[in-house]
Structure formats: structure tokens, C-alpha cells
N, C-alpha and C positions, 0 to 999 in steps of 0.2 A: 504493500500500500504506500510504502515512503516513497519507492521508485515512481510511483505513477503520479502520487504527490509533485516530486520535484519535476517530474516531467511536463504536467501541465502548467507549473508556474515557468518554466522556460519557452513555453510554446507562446507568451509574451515578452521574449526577447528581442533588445533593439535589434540585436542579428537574422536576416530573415534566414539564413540556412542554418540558423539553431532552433527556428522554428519548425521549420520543413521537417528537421531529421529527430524530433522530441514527439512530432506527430506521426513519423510513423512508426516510430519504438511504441506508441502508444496503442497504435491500432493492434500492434499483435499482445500485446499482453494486460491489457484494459481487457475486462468483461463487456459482452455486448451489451448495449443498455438492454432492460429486458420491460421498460414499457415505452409506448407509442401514446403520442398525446396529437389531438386536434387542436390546440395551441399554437397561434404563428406568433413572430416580431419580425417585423417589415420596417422596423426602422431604429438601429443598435448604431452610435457608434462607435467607434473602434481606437486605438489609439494614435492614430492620427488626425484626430481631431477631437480629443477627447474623454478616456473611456474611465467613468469611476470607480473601476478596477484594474485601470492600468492595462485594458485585456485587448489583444492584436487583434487583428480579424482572424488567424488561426486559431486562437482560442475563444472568440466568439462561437466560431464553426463548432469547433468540440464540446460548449457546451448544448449549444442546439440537440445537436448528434446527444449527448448524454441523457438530457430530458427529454430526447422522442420529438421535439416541434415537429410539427408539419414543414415547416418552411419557415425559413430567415431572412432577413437581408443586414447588409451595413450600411451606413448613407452618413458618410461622410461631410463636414463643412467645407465646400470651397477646393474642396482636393478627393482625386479618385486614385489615390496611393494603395489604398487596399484592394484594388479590382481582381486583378489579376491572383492572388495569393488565397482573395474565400474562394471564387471560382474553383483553383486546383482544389485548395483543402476541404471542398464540399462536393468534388469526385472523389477524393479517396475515402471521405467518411460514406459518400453515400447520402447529401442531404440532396432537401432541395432549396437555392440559393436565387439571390438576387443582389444588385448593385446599386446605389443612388447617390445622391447627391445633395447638399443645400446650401443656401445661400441668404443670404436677405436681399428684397429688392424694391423698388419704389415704384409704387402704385400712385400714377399723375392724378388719375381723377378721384381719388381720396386723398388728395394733399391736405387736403383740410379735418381728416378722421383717422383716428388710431384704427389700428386692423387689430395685428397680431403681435406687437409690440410694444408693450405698453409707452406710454408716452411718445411715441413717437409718428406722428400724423405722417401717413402715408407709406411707412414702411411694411414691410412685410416679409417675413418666414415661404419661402418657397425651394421648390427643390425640383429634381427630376428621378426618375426609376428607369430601372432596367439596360444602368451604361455595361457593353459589353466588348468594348475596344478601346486602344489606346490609338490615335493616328498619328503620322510622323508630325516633326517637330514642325517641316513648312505649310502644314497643314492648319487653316483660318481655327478648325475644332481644340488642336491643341495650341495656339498662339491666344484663343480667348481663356481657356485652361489655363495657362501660365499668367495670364492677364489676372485671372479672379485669386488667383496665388498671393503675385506681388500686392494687387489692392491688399487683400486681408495684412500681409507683412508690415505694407505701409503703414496703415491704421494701427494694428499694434504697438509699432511701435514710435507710431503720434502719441496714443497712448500710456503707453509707459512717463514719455515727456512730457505728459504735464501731469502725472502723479507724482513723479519723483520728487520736484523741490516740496512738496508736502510732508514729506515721509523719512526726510533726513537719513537716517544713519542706517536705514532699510531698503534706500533708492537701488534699482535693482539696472543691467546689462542684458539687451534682448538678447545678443550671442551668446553672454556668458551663462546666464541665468534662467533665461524662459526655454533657447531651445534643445536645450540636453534634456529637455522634459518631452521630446518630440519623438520618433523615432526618425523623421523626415523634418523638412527645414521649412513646416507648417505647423502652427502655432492658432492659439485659441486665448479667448480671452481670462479662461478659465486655468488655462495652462501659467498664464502671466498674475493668478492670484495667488497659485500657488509656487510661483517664483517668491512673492514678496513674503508670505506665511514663511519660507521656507528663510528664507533671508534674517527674516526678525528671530526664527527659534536658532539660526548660526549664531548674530550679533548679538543674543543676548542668552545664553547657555542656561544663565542662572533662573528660575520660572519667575522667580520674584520679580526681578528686572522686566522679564517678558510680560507680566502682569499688570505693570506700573504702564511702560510704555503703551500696551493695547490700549489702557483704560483711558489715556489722555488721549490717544489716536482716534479711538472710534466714539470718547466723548462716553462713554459709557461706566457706571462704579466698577470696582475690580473684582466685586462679588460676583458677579457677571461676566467678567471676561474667563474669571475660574471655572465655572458654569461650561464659557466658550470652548475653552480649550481642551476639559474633558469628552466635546463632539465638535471633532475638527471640519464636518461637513458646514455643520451652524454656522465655524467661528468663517469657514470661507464663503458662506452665503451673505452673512454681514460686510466683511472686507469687500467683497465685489461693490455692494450695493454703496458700500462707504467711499470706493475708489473710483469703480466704473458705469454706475447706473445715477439716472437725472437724478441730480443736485450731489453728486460724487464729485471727488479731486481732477478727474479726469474725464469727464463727460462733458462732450458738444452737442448739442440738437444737431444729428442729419438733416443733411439738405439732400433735391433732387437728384445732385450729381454726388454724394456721399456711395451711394449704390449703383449697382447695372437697374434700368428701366425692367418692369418684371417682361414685356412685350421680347426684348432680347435676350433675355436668359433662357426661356422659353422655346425660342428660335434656335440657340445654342444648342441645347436639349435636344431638340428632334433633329438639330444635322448631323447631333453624336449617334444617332440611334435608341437614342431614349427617349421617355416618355413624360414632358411636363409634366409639372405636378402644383399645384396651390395646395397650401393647409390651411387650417384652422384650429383658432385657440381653445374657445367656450363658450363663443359666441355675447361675449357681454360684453365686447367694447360698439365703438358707435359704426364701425366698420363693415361688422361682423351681427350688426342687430339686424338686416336683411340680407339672409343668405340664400336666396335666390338671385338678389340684384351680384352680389358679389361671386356667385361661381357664373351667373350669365356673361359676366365680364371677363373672368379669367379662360376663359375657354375661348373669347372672343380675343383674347390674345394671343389661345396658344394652349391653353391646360387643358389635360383631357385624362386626369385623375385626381384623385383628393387626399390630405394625408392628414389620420387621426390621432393624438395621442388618448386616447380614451380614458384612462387612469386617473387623468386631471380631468375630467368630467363629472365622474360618480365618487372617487375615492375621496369624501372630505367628510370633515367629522358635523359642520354645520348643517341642522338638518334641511334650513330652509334653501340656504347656496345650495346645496348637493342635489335639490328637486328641479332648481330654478336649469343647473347645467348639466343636468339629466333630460329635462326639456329641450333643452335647445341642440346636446346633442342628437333626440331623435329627431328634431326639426332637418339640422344639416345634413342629415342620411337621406333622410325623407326626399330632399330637394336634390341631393346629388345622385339617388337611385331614378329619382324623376328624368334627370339627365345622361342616363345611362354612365357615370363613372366609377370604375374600379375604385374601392376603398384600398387604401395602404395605412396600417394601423401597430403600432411598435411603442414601448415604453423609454426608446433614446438611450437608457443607463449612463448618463453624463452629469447623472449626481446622484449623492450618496444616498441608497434609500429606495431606487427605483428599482421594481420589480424587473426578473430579465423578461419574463412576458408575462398579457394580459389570461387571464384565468377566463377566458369564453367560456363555461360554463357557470360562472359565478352569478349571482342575484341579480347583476344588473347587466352585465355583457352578455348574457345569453341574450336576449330578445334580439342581439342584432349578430351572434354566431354565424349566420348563414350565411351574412353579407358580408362579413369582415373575410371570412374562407376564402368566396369566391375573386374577393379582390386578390387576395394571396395566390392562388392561384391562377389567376389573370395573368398578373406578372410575374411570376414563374414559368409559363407558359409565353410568357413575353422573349424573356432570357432566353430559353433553349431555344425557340427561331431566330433570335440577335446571332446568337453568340455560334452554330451551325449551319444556319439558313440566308444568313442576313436579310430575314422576312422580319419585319421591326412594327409594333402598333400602330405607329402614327406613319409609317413610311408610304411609301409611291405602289409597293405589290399591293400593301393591302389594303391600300383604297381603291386602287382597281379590283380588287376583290370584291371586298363587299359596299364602298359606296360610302349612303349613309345608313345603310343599315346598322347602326352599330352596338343592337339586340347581338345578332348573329355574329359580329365579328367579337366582340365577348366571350359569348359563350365558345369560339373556335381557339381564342387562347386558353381559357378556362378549361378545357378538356384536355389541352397540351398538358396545361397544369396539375393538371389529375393525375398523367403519368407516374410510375414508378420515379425515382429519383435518378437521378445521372450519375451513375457510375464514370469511374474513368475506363474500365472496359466500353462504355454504352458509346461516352465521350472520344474515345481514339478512333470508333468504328463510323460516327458522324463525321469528325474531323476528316477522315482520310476517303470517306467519299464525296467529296466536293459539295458546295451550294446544294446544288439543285438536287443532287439523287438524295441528300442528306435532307430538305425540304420531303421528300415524298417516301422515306423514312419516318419521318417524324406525323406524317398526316396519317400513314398506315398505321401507325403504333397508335395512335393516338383513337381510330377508331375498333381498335380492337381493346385499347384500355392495358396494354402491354405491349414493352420492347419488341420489335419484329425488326431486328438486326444483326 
């Protein structure tokens, strides 16, 4: 048990070939998980961008694999670092995987309405699904990639510059300090709180010290910061909020050009091969209070899926807030099933505390089980024609295909998605038949409801 212990914790190592080779010492002497769960997370991410367990996309993949999910994804901020590596490591387990993305971006005709971020009129939480290639470096798709890299870089570490003269003897170095917390030379703002946490428990060893300084820092008694410091998720929920969120050392109000237009990011998305996406919060800001008027838009740009974190809907302790955004998330199903959009639904795990996935059969996530499945499936079903077929949701075959039918073209990935899982045997034998035989491969399997290859 020690061996397969230290195994999994190397399978989030900075080094990807200490991952690679800790995963498969594990396949052979790890027990097979012995249950299967109708449980998806379509939206984890990983340590490159994030992950409150430190956990790579390898070990994301293995824990899927472990608890039986149906199907996973990662979706990274701003970088598609992990693409390649859950792909392979969800042939060798055997899952079924997906890829994504996010971003923030700026919605013009809500310049004057919070969406999905608080305080900040006209921004917005958006992303895409089911990226399955990297293109070469002259190529418009990976020069906007590297484009949405450097922004984030930049802003960080604007960032950093104007917390530091605040913060005296804890002012921190984005190279030296924030991105050895990276695996890759992408960075989060979250990664830069816990530069400074990290900073203040160096420069002051002693807790006393450390005690004294938080409590005049964050303006708080030191009964309190004792309190903090025994739950270091807390004490970096307050530092953020103290450093980086409105009325923080470091907070500017975004403008229109702080962000990409959501109209372009969107664009970006389906020339990658993926599949735009808009989310949604809880539906209580003023953005978000008609969620008809706001997915008729997003789709009018470019979106043509939805992304839920469901957990911040139901899971709170007030009974009245917990009914009011229980309501409204069945409203935003309601209107996005109206509009035929695959759900994409995941707990993030990019703070401490978050479930790895939502309990679909729980008091209150079962009434929408069926729907939250079929989006997982959707794009699973997405992925395996990307990523062998290069037959892509939003792409040019399949709207020659089906049009605007897009009941039918649904339910045609949705049954991809049904499939057993992609093996890397299933995987080499797609691969090495080209597009097209691999396309009609994938259509046969798919109506007999098993590999026929």
C-alpha cells in the first residue's frame, strides 16, 4: 500500500516522465477499482492552472479511473498544457476523457451588468470543450494561444506591482516566487496568493511574528488570524480578497480591452476544433437574472454549450438562498434544454473543500441526472470524432450533416459517447486507419453500442 501511496503522489510531479512511468507501475499492481459510478466532472483543473491538490492531469485521470466516473475532463485557465498527457493517460486507464478551456471575456452589450463576476460589469467566465490538437507555432490557432498566455502573464504580474509596496517585507518575484508553483510558465492568481502566504511563513519563522504581522495586514485581531492559520484555505480566501478582489491592494476595475471580446474567443474555439462554451454562476446577478436573453446572445456569438458548476447552486447551508438558487438553477436548464445545449457540469477542485465530483444521485442533483449524463456524453462523443475523425460539433462535416437539426446531431455524438471507453489498443487501431475509415469505424461501433475494430 506504501508503494502505490508514493506512487500516486509522484504521478503529480513537475517531471512529466515521472508521471508517465509512476502511472504505469500503477496500472499493474493497483487493484482494479471494483465499483463503477454514473458520476461525471467535466470540469477539474489541473495543475496548470490551479489544482487544490497540487494534482497533474495524470492524477486527475487516476483518480476518475479509481472512483469509476463515467467520464472526466480538465479545463484549464488560458493554457491547454495538459491536453495531450489526460488524453494518453485516459487510454491507458481506460476512461472516458475530454479537454477544455477558460478564460474571462467581455460581454459589450452588458457593459453596464455584472454576469458572472462579481463586481465587474460586463465580464465574464467563458471557456470552450473538447480541444483535441495542438497546431504548429505559424498557425493564427496557436499564435492566439500564446497571445491568451502572455495577457494572463502580463496581468499577473501588473499585479503582483501594485500589491507589493503594500506588503513590505513579504513583497514577492513573479520568477522567483509564483512560478516554481507552476509546472509550466503559466501562472494563476491563486498560485500568486500562495507565493505571498508562502513568503510571510519564510520571513517570519516564528508564528508569533507571523500572527502580529497578518493581524495588522489584513486589519483583523490576532484571535483571528490564529483561527486563520489553523485553515490555510480560509486564511488564502481572505488574502486574495485582501490583495486581489475590489477594494484589494491590487485590484483595477477591467475595462473593455482588459479581456478578448467573448465574440473572439469563441471564434478561437471552433477554428481549434472545439466547442464554445458560456457558463453561469447562480443566476443572481443582474446579468444573469434573464437567462434566456443571455444564452440567446451567447450563441449569437458563437456558444453552443453551457457550463454548470452545480454545487454552488444547492450546497449552502441558508435555507432561503439554497431554494432561491435551486430555482434558478432549474430555470437555466430549462432554457438551455429549450435550446438544445449540451450541459458541461464539474466541481473545478481549485479550492480547498471542493468535492472531486457532483453526487447525481443526491436530493437535489438527481432531478437533472439525465441531463447533466447526456451532456457528458455529448462531448465525449465530441472528443473521439476530434481527436480520430477530425469530425468536430461545430465544424463544416457536421453541419453538412445535419443542418439545423440539432435534436439529431446530439443525440449522434451522444451515442459516440455511450461507447465503451478508448483504450489505447481501441486508440492505435483508429489512429493508424486514417480520417475517414476511422470516421466509419467509429459510426459502426457506435450503432452496435460496441468497438467493431
Amino acid at each position: 500500500m506504501k508503494d502505490i501511496y508514493n506512487l500516486k503522489e509522484k504521478l503529480s510531479s513537475f517531471d512529466l516522465k515521472e508521471r508517465q512511468n509512476s502511472l504505469h507501475q500503477l496500472v499493474h499492481i493497483s487493484p482494479l477499482p471494483d465499483t463503477r459510478s454514473d458520476n461525471v466532472n467535466m470540469h477539474v483543473h489541473s495543475f496548470f492552472s490551479f489544482n487544490s491538490e497540487g494534482w497533474s492531469p495524470t492524477r486527475i485521470a487516476w483518480e476518475a479511473y479509481e472512483k469509476g466516473l463515467y467520464a472526466t475532463a480538465i479545463i484549464d485557465f488560458d493554457v491547454l498544457d495538459g491536453m495531450q498527457e489526460f488524453y494518453e493517460a485516459g487510454e491507458i486507464l481506460g476512461i472516458r476523457t475530454n479537454v477544455g478551456i477558460e478564460t474571462r471575456a467581455f460581454l459589450k452589450e452588458y457593459s453596464d451588468k455584472e454576469i458572472d463576476s462579481p463586481g465587474e460589469p460586463g465580464v465574464s467566465y467563458i471557456g470552450g470543450s473538447g480541444f483535441t490538437k495542438l497546431f504548429p507555432q505559424t498557425f493564427i490557432q496557436s499564435a492566439k494561444l500564446a497571445e491568451y498566455r502572455k495577457t494572463a502573464r502580463e496581468r499577473n504580474i501588473a499585479l503582483i506591482s501594485r500589491i507589493n509596496p503594500y506588503v513590505g517585507k513579504i513583497a514577492i518575484d513573479y520568477e522567483k516566487d509564483v512560478l516554481p508553483l507552476s509546472p509550466s510558465d503559466s501562472a494563476t492568481e491563486r498560485h500568486i496568493i500562495t507565493a505571498y502566504l508562502n513568503k510571510a511563513e519564510t520571513v517570519f519563522p516564528d508564528k508569533s511574528g507571523l500572527i502580529t504581522y497578518l493581524s495588522k495586514l489584513l486589519e483583523k485581531p490576532e484571535k483571528d488570524i490564529v483561527s486563520l492559520l489553523s485553515e490555510r484555505p480560509k486564511l488564502e480566501e481572505v488574502l486574495r480578497a485582501k490583495f486581489a478582489k475590489r477594494g484589494g491592494f491590487g485590484y483595477v476595475q477591467p475595462t473593455s480591452t482588459t479581456f478578448p471580446k467573448v465574440e473572439d474567443f469563441f471564434a478561437w474555439v471552433k477554428s481549434c476544433g472545439g466547442i464554445p462554451m458560456e457558463s453561469w454562476l447562480d443566476g443572481t446577478s443582474a446579468g444573469e437574472s434573464n437567462p434566456k436573453e443571455l444564452l440567446e446572445l451567447s450563441v449569437s456569438k458563437g456558444a453552443a454549450a453551457l457550463n454548470l458548476i452545480p454545487d454552488r447552486n444547492w450546497n449552502i447551508k441558508d435555507a432561503e438562498t439554497r431554494t432561491k438558487k435551486v430555482s434558478n438553477l432549474r430555470e437555466i436548464i430549462k432554457v438551455a434544454e429549450s435550446m438544445n445545449l449540451p450541459l458541461n457540469i464539474g466541481t473545478e477542485m481549485n479550492k480547498k473543500g471542493q468535492l472531486f465530483c457532483d453526487d447525481l444521485n443526491g436530493p437535489v442533483l438527481k432531478e437533472f441526472k439525465k441531463l447533466f449524463a447526456r451532456g457528458a456524453r455529448t462531448l465525449v462523443g465530441h472528443s473521439i470524432l476530434a481527436r480520430f475523425a477530425d469530425f468536430t460539433y461545430v465544424g463544416s462535416k457536421t453541419e453538412n450533416m445535419f443542418g439545423t437539426r440539432i435534436v439529431d446531431k446530439n443525440k449522434f455524438f451522444e451515442t459516440v459517447g455511450s461507447l465503451p471507453p478508448v483504450t489505447k489498443s481501441i486508440a492505435d487501431k483508429l489512429r493508424t486507419a486514417g480520417e475517414e475509415k476511422a470516421y466509419s469505424m467509429i459510426y459502426d461501433s457506435s450503432r452496435n453500442g460496441k468497438w467493431m475494430v
